[in-house]
VOPA-953275 format. One record per residue (C-alpha): residue number from 1; residue in one letter; x, y, z. Coordinates in steps of 0.02 Angstrom, whole numbers, plus 32768, in hexadecimal, padded with zeros to 4 digits. Each point is the difference from the previous one (the first is absolute). Layout:
BEGIN
R  num  residu  east  north    up
R  NUM       A     X      Y     Z
...
//
This chain:
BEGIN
R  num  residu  east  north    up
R    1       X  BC58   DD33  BE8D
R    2       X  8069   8030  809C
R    3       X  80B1   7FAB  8011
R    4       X  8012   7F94  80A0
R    5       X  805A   809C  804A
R    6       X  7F6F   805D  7FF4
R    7       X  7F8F   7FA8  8034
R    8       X  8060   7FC9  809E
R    9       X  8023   80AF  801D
R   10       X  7F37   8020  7FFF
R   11       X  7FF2   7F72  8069
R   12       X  8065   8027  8098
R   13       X  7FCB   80A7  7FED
R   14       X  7F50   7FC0  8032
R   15       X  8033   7F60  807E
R   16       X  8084   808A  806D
R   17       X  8072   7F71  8010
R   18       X  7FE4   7F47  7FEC
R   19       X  7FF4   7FAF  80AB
R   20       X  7FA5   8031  80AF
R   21       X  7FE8   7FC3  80B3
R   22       X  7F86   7F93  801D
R   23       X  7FA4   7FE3  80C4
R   24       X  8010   7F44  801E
R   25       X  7F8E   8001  809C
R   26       X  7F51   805C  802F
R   27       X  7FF9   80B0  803F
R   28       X  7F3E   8017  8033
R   29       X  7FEC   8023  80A6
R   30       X  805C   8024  80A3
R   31       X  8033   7F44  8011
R   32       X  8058   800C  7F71
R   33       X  806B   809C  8017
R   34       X  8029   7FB6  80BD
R   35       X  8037   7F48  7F97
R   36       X  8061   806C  7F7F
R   37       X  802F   8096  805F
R   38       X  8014   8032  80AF
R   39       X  7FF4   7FAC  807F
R   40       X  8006   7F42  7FA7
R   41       X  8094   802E  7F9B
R   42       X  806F   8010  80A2
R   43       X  8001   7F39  8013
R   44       X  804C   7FC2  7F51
R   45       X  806D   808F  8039
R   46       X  804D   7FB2  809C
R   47       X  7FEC   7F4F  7FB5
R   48       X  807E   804D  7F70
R   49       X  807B   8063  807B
R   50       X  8009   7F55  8049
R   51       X  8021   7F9C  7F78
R   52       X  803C   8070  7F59
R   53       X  7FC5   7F67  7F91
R   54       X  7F5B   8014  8030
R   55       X  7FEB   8096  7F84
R   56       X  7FF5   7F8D  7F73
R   57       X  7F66   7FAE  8073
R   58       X  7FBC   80B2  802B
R   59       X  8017   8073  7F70
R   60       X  801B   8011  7F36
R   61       X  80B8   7FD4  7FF3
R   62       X  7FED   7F47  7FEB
R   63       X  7FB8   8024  7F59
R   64       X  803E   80CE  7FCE
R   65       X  8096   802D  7FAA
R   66       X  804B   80AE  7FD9
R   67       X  802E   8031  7F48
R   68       X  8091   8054  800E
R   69       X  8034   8082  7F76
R   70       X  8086   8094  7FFB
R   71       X  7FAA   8019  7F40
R   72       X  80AE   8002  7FB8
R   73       X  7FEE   7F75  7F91
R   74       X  7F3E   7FF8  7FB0
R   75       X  7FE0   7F91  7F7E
R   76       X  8059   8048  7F7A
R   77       X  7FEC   80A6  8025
R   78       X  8094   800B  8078
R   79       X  801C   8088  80A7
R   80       X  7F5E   8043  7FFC
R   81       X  7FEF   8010  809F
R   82       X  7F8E   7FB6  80A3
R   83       X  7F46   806A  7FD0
R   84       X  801D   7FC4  7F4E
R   85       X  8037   7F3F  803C
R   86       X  7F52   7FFC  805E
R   87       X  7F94   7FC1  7F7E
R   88       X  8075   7F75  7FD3
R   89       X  8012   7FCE  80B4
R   90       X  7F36   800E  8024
R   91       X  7FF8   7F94  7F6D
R   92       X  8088   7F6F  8046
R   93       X  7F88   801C  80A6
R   94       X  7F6D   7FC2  7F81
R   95       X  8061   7F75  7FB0
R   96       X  803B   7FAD  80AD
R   97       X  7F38   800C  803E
R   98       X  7FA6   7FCA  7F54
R   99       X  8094   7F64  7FF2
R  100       X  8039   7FDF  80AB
R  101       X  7F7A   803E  807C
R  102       X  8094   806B  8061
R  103       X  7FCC   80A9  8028
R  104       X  8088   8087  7FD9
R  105       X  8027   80AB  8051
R  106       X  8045   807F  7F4A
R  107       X  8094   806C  8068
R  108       X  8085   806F  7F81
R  109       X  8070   804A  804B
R  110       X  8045   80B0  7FFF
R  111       X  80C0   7FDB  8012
R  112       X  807C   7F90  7F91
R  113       X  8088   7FEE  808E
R  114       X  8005   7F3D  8017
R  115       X  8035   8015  80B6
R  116       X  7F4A   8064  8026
R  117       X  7FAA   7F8B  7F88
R  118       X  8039   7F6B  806A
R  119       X  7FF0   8073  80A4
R  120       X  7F39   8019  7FCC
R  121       X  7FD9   7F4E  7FCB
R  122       X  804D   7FBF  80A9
R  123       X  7F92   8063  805B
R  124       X  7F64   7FDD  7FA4
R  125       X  8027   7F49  8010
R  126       X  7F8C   7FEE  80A0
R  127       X  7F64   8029  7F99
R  128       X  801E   7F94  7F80
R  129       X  8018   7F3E  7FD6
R  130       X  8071   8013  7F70
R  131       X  8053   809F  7F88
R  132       X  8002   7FEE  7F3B
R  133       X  8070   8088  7FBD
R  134       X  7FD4   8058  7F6E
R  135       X  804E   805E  7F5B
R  136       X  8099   8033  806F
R  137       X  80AA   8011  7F8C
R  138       X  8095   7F95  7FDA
R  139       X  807B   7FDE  8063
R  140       X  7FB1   805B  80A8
R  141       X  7F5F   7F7F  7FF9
R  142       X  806C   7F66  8015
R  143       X  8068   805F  80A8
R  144       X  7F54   802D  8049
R  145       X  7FA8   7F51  7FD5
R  146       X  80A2   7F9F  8047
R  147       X  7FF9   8073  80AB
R  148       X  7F62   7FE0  8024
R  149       X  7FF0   7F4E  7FE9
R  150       X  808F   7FFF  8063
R  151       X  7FC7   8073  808E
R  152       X  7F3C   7FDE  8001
R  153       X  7FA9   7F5B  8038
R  154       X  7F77   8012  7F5F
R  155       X  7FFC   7FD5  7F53
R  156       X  804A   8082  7F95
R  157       X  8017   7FF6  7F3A
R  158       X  8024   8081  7F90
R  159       X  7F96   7FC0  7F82
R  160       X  8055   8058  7F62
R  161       X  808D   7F96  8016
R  162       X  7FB2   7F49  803B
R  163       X  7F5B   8013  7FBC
R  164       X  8038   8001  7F43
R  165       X  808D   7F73  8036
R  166       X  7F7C   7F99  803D
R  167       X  7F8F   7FF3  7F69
R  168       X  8086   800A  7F7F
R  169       X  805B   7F72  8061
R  170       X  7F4F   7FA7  7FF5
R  171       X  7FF8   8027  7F3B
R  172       X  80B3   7FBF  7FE1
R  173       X  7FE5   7F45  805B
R  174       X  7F59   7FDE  7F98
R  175       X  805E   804A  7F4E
R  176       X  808E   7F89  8020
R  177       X  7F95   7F73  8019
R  178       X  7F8F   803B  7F6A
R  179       X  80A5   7FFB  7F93
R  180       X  8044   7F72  8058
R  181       X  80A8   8065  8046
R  182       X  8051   7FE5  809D
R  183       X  8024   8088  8061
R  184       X  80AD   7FD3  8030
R  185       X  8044   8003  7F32
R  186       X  7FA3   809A  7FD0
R  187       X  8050   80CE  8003
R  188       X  7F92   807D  801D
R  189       X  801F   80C4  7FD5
R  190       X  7FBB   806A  807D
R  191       X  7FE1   80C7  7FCB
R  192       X  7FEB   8083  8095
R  193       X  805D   7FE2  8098
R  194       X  7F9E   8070  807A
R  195       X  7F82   7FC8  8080
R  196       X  7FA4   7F7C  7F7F
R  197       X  809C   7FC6  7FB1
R  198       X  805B   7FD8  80A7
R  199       X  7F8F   7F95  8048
R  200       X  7FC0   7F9E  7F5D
R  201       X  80D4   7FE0  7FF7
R  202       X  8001   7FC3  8098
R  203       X  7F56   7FAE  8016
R  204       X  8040   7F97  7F49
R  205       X  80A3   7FDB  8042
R  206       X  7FAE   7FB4  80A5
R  207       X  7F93   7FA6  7F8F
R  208       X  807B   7FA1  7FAA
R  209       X  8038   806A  7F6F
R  210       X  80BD   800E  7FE0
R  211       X  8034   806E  7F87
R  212       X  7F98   80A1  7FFA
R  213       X  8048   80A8  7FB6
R  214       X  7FCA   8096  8043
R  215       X  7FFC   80CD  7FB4
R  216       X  7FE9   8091  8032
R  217       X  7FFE   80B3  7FAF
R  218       X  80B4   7FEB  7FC6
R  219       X  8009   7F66  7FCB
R  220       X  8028   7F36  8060
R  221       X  802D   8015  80B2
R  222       X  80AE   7F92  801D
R  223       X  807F   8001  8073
R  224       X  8077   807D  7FB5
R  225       X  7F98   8091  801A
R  226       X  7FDC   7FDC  80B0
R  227       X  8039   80A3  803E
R  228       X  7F97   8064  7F9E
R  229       X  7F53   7FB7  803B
R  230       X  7F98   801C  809D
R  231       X  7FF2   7F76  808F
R  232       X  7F71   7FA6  7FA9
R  233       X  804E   7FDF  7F4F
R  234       X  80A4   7FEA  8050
R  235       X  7FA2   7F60  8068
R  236       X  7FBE   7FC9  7F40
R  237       X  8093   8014  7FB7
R  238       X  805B   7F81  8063
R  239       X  7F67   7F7A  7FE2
R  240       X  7FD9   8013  7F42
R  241       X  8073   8014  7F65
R  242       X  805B   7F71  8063
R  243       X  8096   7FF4  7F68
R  244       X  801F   80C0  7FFD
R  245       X  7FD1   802A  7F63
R  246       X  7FD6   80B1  7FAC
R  247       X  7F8D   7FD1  7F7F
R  248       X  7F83   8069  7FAB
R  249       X  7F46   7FE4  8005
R  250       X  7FF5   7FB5  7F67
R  251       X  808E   7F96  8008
R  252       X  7FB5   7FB7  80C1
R  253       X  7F68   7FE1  7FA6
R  254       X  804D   7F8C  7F80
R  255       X  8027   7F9B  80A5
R  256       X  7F73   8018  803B
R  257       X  7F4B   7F7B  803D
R  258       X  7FAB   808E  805E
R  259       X  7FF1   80BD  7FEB
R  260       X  7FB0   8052  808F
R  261       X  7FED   80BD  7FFB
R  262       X  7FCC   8075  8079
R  263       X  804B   808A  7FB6
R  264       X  7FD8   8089  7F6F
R  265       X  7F8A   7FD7  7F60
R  266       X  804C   7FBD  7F52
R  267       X  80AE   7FE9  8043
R  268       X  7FFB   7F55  7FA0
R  269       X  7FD0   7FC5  7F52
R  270       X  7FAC   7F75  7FA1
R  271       X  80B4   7FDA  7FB2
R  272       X  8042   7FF0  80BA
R  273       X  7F7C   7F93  8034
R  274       X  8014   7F87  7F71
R  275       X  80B9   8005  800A
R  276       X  7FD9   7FA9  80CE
R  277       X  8005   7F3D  8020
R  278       X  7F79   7F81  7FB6
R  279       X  7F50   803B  803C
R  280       X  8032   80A3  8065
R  281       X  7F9D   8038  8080
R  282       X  7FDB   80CC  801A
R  283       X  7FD5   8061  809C
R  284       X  7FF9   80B0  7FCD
R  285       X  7F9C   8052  8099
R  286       X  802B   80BC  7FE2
R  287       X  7F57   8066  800E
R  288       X  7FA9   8031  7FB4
R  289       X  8071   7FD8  7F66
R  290       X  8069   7F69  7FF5
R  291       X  80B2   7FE3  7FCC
R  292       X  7FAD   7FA9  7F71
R  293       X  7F60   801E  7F99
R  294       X  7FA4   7F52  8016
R  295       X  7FF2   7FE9  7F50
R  296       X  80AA   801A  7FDF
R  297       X  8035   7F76  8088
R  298       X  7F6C   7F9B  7FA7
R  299       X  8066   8028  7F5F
R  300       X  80AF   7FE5  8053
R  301       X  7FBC   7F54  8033
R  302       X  7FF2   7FFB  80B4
R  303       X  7FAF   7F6D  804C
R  304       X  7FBB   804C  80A7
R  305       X  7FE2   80B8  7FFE
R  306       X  7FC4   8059  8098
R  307       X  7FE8   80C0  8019
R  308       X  7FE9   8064  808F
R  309       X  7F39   8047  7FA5
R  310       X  7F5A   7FA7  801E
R  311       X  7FDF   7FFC  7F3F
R  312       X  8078   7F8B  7FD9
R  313       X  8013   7F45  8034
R  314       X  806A   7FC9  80B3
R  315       X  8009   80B7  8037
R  316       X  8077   8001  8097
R  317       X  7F8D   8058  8083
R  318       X  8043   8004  80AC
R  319       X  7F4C   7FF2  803D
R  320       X  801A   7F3E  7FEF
R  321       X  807A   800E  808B
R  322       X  7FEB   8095  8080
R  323       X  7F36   7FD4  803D
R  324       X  801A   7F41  802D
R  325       X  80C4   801A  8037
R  326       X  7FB6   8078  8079
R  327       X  7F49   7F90  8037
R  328       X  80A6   7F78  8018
R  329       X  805D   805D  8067
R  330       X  7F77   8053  805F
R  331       X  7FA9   7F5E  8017
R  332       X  807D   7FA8  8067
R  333       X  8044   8092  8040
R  334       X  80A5   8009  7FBF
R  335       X  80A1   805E  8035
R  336       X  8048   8023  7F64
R  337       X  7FD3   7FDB  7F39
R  338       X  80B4   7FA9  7FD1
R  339       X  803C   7FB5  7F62
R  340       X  7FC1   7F4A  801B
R  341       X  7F5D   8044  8012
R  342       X  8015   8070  7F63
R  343       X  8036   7F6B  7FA6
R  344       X  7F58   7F92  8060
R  345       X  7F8F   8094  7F9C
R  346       X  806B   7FE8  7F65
R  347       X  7FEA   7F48  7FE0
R  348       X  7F3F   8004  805C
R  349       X  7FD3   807C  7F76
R  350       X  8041   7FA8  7F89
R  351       X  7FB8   7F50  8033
R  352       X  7F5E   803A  7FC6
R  353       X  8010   7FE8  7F4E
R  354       X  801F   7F4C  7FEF
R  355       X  8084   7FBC  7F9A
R  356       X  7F8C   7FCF  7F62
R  357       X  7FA2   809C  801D
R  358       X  80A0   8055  7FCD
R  359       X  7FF8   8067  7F59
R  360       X  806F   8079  7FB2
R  361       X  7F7B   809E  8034
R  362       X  7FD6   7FAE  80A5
R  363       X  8098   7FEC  805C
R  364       X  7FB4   806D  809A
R  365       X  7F55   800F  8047
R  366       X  7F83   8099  8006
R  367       X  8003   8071  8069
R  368       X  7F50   7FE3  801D
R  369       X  8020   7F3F  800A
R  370       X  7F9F   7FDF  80B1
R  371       X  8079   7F87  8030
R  372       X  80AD   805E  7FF4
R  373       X  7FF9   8062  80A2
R  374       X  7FA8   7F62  8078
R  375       X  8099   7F8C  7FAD
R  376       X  8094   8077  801F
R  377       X  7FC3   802C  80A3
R  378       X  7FEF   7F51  8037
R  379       X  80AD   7FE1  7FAA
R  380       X  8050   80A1  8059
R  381       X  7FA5   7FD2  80B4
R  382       X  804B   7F3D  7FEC
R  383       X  80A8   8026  7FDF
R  384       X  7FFA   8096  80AA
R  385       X  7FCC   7F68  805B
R  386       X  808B   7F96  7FC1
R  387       X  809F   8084  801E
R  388       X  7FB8   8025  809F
R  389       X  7FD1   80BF  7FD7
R  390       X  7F46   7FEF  8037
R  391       X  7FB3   8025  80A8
R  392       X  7F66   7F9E  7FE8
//
């Protein structure tokens, strides 16, 4: 029997790519190419040079976005480059129509520069109602994301970072209330601070978590080595490991509610688990093997475990967040995607499973849960109403 490498391979060998263009109007007869084309065109033409906001009236943008990719940071396969990021970014194009009904534009990129990166997206902005970036590296992802949300008047959202922040900040409320924590006494140990692992410190922090201890590569990130990281770990460093300390992994663990990991497989054990606080709860999202074998956190005794993998219970799938943050943001218009309405698709996700629903391998919902993208983009569009982001 062929692995599912294979027979993906065979697959897109015989689709040639996942996603097309579709005609959404008639082209039959003369009347039609003079409604479509020459001369008719001409007038949503002026009506647009009159009044730029008309576009989203007159063309595509008001429900297109571009998938932006400089293929430097695929999956787990790393700098592979933009002709080898397409199929991943043809398949986010396929996840954002099948579970938001937003129609995506797959562009990779032949440079890495973050200057031209930023240069091109600014000047494809016109065409498009919103950029998601895409598998671009640690730190330069977070420079070109903050840039452009800065510079352009469209959603952007590097979904690599605030995708997985999003749905792992949705899995954390519901396992708290499943265990009966608050989220103000509990520590949390945070493995991988790159593009994930920033924004899930952050996103936690924001959502009322105190104490959260964060590694990278070589160990906690504290104040004392400040000098030695780049800009983005020097940011974490002054917001987690708030007393200073240079503690191992195991002995953080020992202190330790929450282990999240986005990080490198079997970096923790059983023993490490059961050494955590009463009823621990376990994140361990590297792909497509986790920090921890599920059965050993099932041996450990973990109360809430949730992988990154689709056959295992709460898997941590960003497509709970990126389809309906987008329909949100597209739907009222909005400016920019910012971190109250990250936080709006955070706790909308997670209103879905109701609190007696709640069970130690249902923490999170499907991805194929009809609901999830209609309730965080209604959650997402109310709270760009509310902070005054949206046009509409």
């Amino acid at each position: 029997m062929a692995t599912i490498y294979e027979e993906s391979l065979e697959k897109h060998g015989i689709w040639k790519g996942k996603i097309s263009t579709e005609l959404k109007m008639p082209l039959n007869d003369t009347k039609d190419l003079s409604l479509a084309y020459t001369p008719g065109v001409a007038e949503p033409c002026r009506a647009i040079s009159k009044d730029k906001k008309q576009v989203y009236n007159y063309t595509w943008k008001g429900n297109t976005i571009a998938v932006v990719s400089d293929g430097t940071a695929v999956l787990g396969l790393g700098d592979i480059g933009p002709e080898a990021g397409l199929p991943v970014m043809e398949g986010k194009a396929v996840l954002f129509k099948k579970f938001g009904g937003v129609d995506c534009v797959p562009i990779c990129l032949d440079t890495k520069d973050p200057k031209e990166i930023i240069s091109i997206c600014k000047a494809l902005a016109p065409s498009f109602g919103g950029i998601n970036l895409e598998d671009i590296s640690a730190p330069r992802c977070v420079e070109i994301e903050r840039t452009l949300i800065k510079e352009l008047n469209i959603p952007v959202f590097h979904d690599d970072q605030h995708g997985t922040a999003i749905v792992v900040t949705a899995a954390v409320s519901n396992a708290l209330k499943l265990i009966g924590k608050k989220k103000e006494d509990v520590t949390a140990v945070v493995s991988g601070m790159g593009a994930a692992g920033s924004s899930i410190c952050r996103m936690l922090l924001d959502f009322g978590i105190k104490d959260i201890l964060g590694f990278n590569s070589k160990g906690i990130v504290l104040k004392d080595d400040y000098e030695n990281y780049n800009f983005l770990t020097k940011e974490l460093c002054l917001i987690t490991n708030k007393q200073n300390r240079r503690l191992s992994l195991q002995d953080a663990m020992k202190e330790a509610d929450i282990f999240i990991g986005v990080s490198k497989p079997n970096l923790i054990t059983k023993e490490m688990v059961a050494s955590m606080k009463k009823d621990p709860i376990i994140f361990a999202m590297a792909n497509p093997e986790p920090e921890i074998p599920y059965a050993d956190a099932v041996a450990g005794g973990a109360k809430v475990i949730g992988t990154g993998r689709s056959d295992f219970p709460n898997q941590v799938n960003n497509v709970l967040a990126f389809p309906g943050l987008f329909r949100g943001a597209l739907d009222v218009r909005a400016r920019k995607i910012t971190e109250e309405m990250k936080m709006a698709a955070a706790m909308g996700l997670a209103s879905l499973i109701k609190e007696e629903e709640l069970k130690p391998d249902y923490v999170i919902p499907s991805p194929f849960d009809p609901r999830v993208a209609k309730a965080v983009a209604a959650a997402v569009a109310e709270t760009a109403r509310k902070i005054g982001v949206a046009e509409l």
